[in-house]
Each structure stands twice: as structure tokens, then as C-alpha cells.
Backbone atoms as SQL, in Angstrom:
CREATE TABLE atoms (id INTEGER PRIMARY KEY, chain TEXT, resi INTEGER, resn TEXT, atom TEXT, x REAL, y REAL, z REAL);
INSERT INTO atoms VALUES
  (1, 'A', 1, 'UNK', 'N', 79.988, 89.909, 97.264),
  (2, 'A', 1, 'UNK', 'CA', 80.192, 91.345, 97.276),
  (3, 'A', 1, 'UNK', 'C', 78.959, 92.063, 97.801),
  (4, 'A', 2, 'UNK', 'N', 77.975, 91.425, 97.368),
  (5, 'A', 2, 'UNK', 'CA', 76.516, 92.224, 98.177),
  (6, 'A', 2, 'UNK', 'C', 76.841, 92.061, 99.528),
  (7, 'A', 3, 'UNK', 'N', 77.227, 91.446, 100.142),
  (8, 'A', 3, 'UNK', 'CA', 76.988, 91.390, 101.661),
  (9, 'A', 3, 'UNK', 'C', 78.404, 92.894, 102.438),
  (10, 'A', 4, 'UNK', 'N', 79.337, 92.647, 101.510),
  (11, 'A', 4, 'UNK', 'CA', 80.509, 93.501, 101.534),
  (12, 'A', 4, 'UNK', 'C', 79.935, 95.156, 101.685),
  (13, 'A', 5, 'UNK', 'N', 78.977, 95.584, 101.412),
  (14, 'A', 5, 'UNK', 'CA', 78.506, 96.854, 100.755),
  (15, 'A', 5, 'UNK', 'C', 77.044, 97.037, 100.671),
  (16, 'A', 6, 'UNK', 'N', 76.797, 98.287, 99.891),
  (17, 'A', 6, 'UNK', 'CA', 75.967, 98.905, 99.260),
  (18, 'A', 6, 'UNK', 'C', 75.882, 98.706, 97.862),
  (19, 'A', 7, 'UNK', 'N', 75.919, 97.563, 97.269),
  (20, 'A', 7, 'UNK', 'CA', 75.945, 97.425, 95.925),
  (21, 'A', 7, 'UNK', 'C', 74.021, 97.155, 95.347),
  (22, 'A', 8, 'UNK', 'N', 74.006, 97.165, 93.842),
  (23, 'A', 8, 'UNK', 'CA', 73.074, 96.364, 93.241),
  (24, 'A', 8, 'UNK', 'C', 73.189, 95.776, 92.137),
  (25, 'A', 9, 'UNK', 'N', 72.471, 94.439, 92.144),
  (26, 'A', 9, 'UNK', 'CA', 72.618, 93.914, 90.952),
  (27, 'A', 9, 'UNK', 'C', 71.966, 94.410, 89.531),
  (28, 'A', 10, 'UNK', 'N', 72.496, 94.837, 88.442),
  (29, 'A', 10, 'UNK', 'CA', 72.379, 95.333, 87.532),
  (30, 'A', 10, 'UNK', 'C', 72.615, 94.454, 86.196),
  (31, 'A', 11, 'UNK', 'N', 72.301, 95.321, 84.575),
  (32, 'A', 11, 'UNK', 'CA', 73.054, 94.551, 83.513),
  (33, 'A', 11, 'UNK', 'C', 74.530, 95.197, 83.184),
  (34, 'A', 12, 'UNK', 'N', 75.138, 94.781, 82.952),
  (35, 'A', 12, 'UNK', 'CA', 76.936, 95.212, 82.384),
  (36, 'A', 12, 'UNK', 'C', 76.736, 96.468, 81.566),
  (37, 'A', 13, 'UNK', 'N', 77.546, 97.306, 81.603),
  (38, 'A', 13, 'UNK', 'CA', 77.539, 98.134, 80.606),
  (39, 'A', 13, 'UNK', 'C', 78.596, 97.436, 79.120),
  (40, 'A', 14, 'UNK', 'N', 79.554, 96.857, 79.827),
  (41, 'A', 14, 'UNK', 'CA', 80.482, 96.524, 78.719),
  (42, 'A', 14, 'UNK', 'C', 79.839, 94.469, 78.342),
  (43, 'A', 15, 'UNK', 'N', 78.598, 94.709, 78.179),
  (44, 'A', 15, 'UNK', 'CA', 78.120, 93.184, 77.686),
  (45, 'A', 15, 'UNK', 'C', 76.851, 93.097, 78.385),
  (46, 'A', 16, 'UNK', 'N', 76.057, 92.061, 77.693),
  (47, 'A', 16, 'UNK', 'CA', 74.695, 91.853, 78.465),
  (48, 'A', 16, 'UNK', 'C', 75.443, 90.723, 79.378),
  (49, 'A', 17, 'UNK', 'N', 75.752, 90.910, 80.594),
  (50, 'A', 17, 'UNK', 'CA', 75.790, 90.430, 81.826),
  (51, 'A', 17, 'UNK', 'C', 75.479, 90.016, 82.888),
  (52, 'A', 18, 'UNK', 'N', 75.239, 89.716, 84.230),
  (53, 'A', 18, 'UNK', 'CA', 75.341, 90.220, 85.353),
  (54, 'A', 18, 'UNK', 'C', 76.369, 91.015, 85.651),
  (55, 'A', 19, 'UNK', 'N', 76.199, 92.013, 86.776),
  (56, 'A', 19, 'UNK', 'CA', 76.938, 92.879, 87.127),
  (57, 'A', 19, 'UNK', 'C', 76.642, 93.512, 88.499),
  (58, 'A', 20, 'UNK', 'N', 76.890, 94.272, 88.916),
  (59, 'A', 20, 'UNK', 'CA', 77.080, 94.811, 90.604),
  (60, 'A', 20, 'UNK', 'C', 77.514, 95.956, 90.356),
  (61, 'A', 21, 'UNK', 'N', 76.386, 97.052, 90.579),
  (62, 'A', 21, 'UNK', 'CA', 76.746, 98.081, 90.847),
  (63, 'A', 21, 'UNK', 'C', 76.607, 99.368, 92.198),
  (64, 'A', 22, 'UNK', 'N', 77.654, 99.857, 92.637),
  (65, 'A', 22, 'UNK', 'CA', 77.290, 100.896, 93.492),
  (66, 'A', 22, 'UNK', 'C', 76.726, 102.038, 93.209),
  (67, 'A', 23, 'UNK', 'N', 76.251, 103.341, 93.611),
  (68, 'A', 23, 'UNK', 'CA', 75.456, 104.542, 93.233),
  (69, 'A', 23, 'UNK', 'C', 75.694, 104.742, 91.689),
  (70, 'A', 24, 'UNK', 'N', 77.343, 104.839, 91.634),
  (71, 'A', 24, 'UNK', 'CA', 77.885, 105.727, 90.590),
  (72, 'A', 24, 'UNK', 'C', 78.723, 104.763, 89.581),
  (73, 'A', 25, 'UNK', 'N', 78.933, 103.650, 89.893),
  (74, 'A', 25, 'UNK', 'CA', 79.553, 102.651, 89.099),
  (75, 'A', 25, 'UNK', 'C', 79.811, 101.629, 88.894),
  (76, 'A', 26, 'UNK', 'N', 80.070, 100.937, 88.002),
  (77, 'A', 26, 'UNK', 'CA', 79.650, 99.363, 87.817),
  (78, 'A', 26, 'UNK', 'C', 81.020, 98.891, 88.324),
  (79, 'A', 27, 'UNK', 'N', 80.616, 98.172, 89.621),
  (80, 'A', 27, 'UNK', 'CA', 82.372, 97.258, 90.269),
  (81, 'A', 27, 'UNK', 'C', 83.065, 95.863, 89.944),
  (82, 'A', 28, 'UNK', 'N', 81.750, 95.337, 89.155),
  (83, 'A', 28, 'UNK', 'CA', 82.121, 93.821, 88.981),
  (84, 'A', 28, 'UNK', 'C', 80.945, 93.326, 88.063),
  (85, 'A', 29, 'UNK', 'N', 81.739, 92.483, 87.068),
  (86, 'A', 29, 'UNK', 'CA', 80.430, 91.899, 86.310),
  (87, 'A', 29, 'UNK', 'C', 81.096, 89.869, 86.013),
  (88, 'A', 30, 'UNK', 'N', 80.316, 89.257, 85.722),
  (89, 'A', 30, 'UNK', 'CA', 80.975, 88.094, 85.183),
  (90, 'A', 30, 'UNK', 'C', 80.720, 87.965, 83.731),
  (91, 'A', 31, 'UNK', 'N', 82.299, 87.514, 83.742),
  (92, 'A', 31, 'UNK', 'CA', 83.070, 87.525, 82.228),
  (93, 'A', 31, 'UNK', 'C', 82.668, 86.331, 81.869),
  (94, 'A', 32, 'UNK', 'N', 82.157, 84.799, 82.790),
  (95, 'A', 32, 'UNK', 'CA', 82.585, 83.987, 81.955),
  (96, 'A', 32, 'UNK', 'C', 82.535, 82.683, 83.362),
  (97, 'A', 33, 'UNK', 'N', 81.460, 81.777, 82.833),
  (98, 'A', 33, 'UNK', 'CA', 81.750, 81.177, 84.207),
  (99, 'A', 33, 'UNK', 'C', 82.893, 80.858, 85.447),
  (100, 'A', 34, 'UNK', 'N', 82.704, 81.147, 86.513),
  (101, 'A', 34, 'UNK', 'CA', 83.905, 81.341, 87.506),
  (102, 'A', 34, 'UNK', 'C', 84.941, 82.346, 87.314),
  (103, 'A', 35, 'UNK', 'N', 84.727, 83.156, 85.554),
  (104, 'A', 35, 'UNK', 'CA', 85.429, 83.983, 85.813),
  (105, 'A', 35, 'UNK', 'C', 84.881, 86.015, 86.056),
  (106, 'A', 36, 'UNK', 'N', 85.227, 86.441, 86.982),
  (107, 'A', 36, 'UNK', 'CA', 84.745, 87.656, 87.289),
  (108, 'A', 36, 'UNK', 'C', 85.443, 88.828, 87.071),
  (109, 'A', 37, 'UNK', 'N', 85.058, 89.724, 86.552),
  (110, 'A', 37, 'UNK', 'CA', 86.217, 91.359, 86.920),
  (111, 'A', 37, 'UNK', 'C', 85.406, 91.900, 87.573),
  (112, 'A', 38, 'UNK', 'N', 86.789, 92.443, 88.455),
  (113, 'A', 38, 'UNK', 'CA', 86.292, 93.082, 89.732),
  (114, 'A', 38, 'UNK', 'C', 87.011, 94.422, 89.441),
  (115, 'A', 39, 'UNK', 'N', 86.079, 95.799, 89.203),
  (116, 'A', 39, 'UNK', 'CA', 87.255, 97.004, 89.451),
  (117, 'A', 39, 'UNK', 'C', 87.174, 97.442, 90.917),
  (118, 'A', 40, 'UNK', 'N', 88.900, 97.706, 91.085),
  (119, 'A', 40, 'UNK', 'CA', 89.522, 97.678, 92.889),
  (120, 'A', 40, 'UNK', 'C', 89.933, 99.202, 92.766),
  (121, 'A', 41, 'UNK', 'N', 90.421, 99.939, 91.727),
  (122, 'A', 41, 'UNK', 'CA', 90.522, 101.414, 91.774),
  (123, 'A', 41, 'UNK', 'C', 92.735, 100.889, 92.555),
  (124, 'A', 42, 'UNK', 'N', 93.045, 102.089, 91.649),
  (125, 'A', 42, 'UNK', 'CA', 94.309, 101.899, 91.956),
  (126, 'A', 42, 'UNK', 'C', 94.825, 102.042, 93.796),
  (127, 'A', 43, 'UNK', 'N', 93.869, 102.721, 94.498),
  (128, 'A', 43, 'UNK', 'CA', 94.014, 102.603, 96.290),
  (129, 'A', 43, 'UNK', 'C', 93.544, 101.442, 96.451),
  (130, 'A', 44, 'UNK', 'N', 92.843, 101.075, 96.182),
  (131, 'A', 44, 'UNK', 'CA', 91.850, 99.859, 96.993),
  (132, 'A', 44, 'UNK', 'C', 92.828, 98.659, 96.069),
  (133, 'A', 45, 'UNK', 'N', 93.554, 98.360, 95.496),
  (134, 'A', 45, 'UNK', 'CA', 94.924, 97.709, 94.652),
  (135, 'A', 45, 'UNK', 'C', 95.884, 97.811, 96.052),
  (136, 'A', 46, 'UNK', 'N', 96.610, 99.097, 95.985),
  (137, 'A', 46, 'UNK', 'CA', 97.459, 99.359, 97.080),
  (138, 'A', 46, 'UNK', 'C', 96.897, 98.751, 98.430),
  (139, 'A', 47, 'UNK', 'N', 95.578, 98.917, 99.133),
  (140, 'A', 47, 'UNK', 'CA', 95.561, 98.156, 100.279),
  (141, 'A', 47, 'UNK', 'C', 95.290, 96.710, 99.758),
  (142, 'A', 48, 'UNK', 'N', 95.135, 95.699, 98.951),
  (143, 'A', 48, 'UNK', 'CA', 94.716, 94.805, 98.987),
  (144, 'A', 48, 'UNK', 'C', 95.907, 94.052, 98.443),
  (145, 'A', 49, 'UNK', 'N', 96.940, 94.624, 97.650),
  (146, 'A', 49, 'UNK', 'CA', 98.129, 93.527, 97.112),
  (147, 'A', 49, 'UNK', 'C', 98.481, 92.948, 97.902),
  (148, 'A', 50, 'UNK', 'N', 99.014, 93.434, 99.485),
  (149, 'A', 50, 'UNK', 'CA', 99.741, 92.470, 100.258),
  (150, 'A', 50, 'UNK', 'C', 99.188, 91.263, 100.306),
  (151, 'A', 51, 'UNK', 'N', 98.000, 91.204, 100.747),
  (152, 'A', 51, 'UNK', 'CA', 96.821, 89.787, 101.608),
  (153, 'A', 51, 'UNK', 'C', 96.776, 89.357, 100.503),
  (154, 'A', 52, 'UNK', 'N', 96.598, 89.602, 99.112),
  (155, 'A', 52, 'UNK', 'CA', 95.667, 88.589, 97.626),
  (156, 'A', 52, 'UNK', 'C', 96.720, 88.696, 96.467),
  (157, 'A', 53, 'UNK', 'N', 97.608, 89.509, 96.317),
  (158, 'A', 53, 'UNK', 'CA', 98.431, 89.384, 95.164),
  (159, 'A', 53, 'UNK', 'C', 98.556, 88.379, 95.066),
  (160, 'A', 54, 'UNK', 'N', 99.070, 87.753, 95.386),
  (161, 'A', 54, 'UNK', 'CA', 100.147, 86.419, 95.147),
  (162, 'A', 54, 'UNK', 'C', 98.521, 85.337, 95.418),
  (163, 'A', 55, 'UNK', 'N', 97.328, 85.729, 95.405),
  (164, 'A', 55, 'UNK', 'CA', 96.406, 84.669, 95.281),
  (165, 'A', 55, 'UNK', 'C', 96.475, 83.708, 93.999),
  (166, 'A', 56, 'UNK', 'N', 96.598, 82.298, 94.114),
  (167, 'A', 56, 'UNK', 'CA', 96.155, 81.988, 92.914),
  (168, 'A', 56, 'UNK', 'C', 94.785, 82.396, 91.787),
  (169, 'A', 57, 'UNK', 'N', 94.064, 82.611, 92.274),
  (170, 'A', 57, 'UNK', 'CA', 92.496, 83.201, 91.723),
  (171, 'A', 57, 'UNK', 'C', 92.588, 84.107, 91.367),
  (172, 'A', 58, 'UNK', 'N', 93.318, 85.334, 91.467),
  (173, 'A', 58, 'UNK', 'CA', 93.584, 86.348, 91.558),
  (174, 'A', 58, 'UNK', 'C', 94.624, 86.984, 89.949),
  (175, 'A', 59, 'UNK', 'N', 94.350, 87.825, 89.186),
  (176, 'A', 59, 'UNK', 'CA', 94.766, 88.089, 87.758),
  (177, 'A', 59, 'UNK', 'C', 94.955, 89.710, 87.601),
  (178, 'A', 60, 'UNK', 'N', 95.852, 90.351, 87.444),
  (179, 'A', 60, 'UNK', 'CA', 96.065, 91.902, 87.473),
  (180, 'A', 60, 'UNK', 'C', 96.984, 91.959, 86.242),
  (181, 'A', 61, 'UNK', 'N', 96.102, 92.535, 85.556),
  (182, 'A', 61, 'UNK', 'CA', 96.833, 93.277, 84.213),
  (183, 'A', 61, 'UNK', 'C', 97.195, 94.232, 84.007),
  (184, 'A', 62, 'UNK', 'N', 98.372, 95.093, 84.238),
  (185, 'A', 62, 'UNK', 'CA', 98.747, 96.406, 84.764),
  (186, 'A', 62, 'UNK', 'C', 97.849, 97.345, 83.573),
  (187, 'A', 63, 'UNK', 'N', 97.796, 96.803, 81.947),
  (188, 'A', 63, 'UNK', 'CA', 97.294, 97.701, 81.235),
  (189, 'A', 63, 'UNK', 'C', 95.439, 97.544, 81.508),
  (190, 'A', 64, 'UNK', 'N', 95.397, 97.027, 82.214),
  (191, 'A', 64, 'UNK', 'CA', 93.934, 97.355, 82.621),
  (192, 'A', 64, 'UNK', 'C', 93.723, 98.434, 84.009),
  (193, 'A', 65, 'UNK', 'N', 94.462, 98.989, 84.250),
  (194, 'A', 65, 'UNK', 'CA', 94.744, 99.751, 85.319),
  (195, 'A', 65, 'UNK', 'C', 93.405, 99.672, 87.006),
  (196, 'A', 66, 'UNK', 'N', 92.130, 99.417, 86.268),
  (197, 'A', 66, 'UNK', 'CA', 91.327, 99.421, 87.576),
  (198, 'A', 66, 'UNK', 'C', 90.654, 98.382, 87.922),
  (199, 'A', 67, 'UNK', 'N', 91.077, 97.336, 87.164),
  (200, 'A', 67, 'UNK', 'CA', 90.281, 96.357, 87.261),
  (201, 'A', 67, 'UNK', 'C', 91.446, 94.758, 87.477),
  (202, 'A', 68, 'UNK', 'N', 90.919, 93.946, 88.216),
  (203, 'A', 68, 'UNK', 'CA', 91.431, 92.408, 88.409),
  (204, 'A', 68, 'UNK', 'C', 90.283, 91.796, 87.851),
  (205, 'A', 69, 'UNK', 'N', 90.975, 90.100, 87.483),
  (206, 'A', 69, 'UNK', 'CA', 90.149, 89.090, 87.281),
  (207, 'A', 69, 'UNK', 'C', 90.358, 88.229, 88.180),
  (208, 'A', 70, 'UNK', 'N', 89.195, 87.751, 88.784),
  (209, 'A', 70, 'UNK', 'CA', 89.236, 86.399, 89.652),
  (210, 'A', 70, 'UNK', 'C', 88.499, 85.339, 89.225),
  (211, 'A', 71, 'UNK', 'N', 89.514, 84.169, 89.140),
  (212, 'A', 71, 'UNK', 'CA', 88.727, 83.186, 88.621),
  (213, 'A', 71, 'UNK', 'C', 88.668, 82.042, 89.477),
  (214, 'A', 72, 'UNK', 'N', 87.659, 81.976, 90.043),
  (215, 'A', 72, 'UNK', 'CA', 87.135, 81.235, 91.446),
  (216, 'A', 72, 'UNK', 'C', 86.628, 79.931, 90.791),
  (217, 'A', 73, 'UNK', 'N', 87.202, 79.034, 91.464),
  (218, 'A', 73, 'UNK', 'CA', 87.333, 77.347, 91.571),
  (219, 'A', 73, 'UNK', 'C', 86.247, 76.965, 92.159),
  (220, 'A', 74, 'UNK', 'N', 85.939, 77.358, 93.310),
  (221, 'A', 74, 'UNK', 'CA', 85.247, 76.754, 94.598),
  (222, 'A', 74, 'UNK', 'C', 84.641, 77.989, 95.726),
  (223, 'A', 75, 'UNK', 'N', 83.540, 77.366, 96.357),
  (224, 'A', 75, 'UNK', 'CA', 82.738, 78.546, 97.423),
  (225, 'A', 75, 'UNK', 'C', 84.225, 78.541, 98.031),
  (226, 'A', 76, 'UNK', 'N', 85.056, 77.664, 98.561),
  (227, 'A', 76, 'UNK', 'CA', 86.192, 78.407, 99.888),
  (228, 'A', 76, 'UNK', 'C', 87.187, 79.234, 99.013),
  (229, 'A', 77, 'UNK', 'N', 87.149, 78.926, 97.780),
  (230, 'A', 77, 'UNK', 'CA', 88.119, 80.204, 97.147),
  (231, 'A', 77, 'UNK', 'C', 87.490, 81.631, 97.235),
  (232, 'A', 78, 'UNK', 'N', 86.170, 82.184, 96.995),
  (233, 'A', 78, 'UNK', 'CA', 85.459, 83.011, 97.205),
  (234, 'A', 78, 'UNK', 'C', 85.336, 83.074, 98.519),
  (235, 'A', 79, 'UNK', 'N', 85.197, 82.346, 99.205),
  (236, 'A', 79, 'UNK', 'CA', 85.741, 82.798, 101.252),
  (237, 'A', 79, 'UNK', 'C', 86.490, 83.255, 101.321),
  (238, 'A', 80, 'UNK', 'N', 87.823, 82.994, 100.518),
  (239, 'A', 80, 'UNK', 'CA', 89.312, 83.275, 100.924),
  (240, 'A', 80, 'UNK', 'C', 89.432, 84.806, 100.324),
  (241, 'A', 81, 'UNK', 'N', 88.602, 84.721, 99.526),
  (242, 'A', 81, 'UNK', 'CA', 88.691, 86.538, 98.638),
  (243, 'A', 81, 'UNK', 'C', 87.627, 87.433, 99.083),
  (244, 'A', 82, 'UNK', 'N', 87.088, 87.252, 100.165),
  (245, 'A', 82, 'UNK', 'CA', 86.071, 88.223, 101.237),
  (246, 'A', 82, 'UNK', 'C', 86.746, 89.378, 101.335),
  (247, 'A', 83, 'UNK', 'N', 87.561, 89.217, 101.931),
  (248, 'A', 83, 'UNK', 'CA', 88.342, 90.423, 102.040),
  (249, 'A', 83, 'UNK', 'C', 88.711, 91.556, 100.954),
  (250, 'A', 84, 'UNK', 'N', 89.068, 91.024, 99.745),
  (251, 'A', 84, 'UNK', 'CA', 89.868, 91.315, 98.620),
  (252, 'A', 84, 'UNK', 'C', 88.409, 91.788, 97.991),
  (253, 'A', 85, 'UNK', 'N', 87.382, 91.394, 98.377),
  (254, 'A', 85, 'UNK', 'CA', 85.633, 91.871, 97.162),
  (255, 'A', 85, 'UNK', 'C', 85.480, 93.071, 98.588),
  (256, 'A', 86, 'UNK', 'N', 85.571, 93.456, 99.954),
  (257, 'A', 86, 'UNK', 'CA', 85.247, 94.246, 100.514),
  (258, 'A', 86, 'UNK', 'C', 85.886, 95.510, 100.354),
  (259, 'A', 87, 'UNK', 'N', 86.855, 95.158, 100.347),
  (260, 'A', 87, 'UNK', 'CA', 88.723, 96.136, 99.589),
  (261, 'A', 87, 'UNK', 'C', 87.709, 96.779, 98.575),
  (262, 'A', 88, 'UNK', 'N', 87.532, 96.284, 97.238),
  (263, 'A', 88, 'UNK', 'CA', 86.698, 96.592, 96.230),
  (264, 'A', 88, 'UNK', 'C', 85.614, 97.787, 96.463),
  (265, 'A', 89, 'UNK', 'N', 84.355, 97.097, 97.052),
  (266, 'A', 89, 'UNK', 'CA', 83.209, 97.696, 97.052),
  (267, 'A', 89, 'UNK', 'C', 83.770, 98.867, 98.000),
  (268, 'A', 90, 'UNK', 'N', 84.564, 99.231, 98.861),
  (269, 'A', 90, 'UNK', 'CA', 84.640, 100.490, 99.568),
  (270, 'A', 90, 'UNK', 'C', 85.837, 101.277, 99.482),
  (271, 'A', 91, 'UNK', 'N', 86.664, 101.102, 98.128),
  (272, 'A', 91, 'UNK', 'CA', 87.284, 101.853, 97.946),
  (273, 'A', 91, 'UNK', 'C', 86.310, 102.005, 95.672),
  (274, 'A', 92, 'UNK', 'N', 85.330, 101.601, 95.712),
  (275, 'A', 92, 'UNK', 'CA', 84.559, 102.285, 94.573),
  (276, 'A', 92, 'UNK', 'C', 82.984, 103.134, 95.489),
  (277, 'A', 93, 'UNK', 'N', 82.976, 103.221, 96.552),
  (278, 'A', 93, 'UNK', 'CA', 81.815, 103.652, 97.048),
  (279, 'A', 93, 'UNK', 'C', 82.099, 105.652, 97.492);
């Protein structure tokens, strides 16, 4: 996601973490080895369901409304979700 953006690495607000934040808000922190939340904001959802919904890695809990979980296996699973972490960082920027 750093390379995606304007982000920085920060601590979590919701846990002592890692986390990634842009100016105004925290976009992603890890939950849990390989596993990450990423908030996508309900537009940046709308452009990104087609290409990653149906990702296996990929976790959307409607009552979490701004946020997905990805839980990445492998560096080419995180290749394959480049797109889906850029979606992210520029529809929270």
C-alpha cells in the first residue's frame, strides 16, 4: 500500500499495531498475521467489487460497512490485490 499512495506508517488507533495512515485517517492496520483490514470507503467498494469480490483473500462484512479483511497466503496473493490496496489508498485520500 505504501507504494500505492501517500500513506504512513503509524500505531493503530483500534490496538497497539502496525498501521498505515493517510493525512486524515487510518486505512489499514494488521489484525493478525497475514491477516489485514483494509478500510475501502463504500465508493472505493463500488469500484473495486467487480476485479476482487469474488477474491479468495478477500472478506467483506456488510455490518462493518468501510472496511474488508484480507487474508494473504503468499507475496503473489498480495500482487494479485495491488490493485484492490490502490482502490483503497485513493478513494481514503
Amino acid at each position: 500500500m505504501q507504494a500505492a499512495g501517500p500513506v504512513q506508517e503509524r500505531r493503530s488507533r483500534y490496538g497497539d499495531k502496525p498501521a498505515l495512515w493517510t493525512d486524515r485517517r487510518e486505512i489499514a492496520h494488521l489484525e493478525a498475521p497475514g491477516v489485514i483490514d483494509v478500510r475501502i470507503t463504500r465508493a472505493g467498494w463500488s469500484r473495486a467489487q467487480g476485479d476482487f469480490g469474488a477474491h479468495p483473500a478477500v472478506r467483506r462484512d456488510p455490518s462493518r460497512r468501510d472496511w474488508i479483511e484480507l487474508r494473504i497466503g503468499s507475496a503473489d496473493e498480495a500482487r494479485q490485490l495491488a490493485g484492490l490496496l490502490a482502490i483503497a489508498v485513493s478513494a481514503n485520500t
